[in-house]
PASEBA-1860 file (N, C-alpha, C; in nm, 3 decimals):
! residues 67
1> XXXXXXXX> 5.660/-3.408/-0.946/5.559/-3.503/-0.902/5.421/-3.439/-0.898 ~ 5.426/-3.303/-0.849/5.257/-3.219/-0.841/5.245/-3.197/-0.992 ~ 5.318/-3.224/-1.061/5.256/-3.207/-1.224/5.187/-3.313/-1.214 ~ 5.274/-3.433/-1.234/5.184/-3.552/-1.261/5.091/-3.583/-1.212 ~ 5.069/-3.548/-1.088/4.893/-3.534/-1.027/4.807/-3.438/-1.083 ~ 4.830/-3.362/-1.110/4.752/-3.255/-1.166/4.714/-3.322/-1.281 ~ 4.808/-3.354/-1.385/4.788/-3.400/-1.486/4.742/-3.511/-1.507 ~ 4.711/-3.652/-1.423/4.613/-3.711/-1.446/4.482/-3.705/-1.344
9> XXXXXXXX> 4.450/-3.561/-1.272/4.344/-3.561/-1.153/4.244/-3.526/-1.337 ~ 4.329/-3.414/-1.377/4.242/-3.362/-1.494/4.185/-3.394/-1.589 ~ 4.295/-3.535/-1.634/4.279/-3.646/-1.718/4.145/-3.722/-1.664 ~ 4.091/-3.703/-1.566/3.964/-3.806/-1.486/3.846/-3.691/-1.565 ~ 3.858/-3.590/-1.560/3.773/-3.500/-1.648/3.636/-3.468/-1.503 ~ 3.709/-3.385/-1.431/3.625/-3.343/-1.340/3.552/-3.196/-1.372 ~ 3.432/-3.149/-1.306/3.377/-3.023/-1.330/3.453/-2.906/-1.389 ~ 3.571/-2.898/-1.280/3.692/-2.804/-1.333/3.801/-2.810/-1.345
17> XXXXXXXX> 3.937/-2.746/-1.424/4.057/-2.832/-1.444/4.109/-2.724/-1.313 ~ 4.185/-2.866/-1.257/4.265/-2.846/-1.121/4.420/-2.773/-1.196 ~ 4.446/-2.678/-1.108/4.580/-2.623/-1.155/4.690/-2.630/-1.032 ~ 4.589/-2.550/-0.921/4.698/-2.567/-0.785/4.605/-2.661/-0.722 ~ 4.688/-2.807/-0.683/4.575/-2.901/-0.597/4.523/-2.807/-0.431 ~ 4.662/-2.716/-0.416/4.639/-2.688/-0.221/4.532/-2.606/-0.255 ~ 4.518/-2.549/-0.324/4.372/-2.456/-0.344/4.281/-2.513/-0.406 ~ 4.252/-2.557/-0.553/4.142/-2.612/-0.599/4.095/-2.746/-0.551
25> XXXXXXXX> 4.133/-2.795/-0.462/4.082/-2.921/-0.414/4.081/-2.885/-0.233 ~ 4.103/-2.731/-0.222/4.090/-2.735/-0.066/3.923/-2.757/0.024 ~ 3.806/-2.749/-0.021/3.697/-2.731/0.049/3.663/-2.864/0.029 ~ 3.709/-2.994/-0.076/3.673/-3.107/-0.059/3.601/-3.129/-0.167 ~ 3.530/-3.030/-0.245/3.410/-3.064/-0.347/3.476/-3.139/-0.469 ~ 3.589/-3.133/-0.505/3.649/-3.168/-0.624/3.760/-3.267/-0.601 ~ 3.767/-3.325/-0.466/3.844/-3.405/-0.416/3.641/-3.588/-0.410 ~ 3.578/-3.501/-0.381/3.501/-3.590/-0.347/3.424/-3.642/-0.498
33> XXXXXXXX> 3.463/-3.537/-0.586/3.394/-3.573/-0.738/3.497/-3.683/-0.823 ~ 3.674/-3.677/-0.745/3.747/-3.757/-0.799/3.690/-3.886/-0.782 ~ 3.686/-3.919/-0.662/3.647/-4.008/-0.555/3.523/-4.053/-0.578 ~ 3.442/-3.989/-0.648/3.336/-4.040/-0.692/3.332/-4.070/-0.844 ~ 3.423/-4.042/-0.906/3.410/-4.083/-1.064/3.531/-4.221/-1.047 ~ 3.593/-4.216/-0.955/3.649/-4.347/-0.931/3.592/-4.466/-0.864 ~ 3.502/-4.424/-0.844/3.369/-4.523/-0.767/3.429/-4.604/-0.611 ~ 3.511/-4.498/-0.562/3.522/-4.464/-0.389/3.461/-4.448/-0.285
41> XXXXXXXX> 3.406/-4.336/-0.357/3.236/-4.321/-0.281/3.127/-4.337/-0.407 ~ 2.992/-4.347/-0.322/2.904/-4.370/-0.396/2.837/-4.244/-0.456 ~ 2.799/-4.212/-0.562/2.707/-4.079/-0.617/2.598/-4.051/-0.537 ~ 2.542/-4.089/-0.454/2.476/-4.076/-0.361/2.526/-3.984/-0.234 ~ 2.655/-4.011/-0.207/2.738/-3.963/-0.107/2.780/-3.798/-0.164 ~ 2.831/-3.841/-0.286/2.848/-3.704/-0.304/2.762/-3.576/-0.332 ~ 2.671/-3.646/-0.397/2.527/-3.572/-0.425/2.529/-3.447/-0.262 ~ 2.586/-3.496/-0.147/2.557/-3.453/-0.039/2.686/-3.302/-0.038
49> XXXXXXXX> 2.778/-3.324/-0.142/2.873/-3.212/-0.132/2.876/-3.119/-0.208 ~ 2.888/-2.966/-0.182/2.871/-2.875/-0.212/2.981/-2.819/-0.258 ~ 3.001/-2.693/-0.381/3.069/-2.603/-0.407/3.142/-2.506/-0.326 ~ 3.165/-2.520/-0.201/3.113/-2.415/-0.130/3.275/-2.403/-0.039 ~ 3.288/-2.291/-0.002/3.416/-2.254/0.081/3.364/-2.248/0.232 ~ 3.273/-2.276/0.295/3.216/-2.251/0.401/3.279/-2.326/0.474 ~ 3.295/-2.328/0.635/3.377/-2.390/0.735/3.314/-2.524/0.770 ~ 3.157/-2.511/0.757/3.106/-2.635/0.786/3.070/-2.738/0.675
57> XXXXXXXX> 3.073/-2.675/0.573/3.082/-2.749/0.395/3.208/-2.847/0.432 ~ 3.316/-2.802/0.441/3.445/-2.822/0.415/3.471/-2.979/0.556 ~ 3.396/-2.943/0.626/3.362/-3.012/0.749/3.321/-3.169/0.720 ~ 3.199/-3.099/0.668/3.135/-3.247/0.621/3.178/-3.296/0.502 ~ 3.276/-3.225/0.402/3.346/-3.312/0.283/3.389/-3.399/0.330 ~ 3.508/-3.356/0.449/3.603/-3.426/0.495/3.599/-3.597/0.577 ~ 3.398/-3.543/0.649/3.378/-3.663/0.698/3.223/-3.751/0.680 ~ 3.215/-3.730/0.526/3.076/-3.726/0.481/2.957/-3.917/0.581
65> XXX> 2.855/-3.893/0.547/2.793/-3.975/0.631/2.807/-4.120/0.558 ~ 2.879/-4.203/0.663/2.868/-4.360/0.637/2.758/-4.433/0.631 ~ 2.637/-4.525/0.552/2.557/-4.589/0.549/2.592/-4.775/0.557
END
């Protein structure tokens, strides 16, 4: 079953190809670019998320600002 996610997260054609989801999608940045090429959130929203492994990056992926 984690193939087949993998294999169509990648198929969406995000920044980078996801291999392990528990790691490459752990800080949120590539969870929020899915989510935004699926038009979930708005590009606006994500514009607000970062690359970043930081504790408070990972913070605000998780609970980015509602308008």
């Amino acid at each position: 079953m984690a193939n087949l996610v993998v294999k169509w997260v990648n198929e969406v054609g995000l920044s980078r190809v996801v291999k392990s989801p528990e790691t490459d999608l752990a800080n949120g940045y590539l969870l929020g670019e899915l989510l935004s090429k699926l038009k979930i959130i708005d590009s606006e929203t994500f514009k607000a998320f970062t690359d970043s492994t930081a504790e408070e990056d990972k913070v605000r992926h998780a609970f980015p600002p509602i308008e």
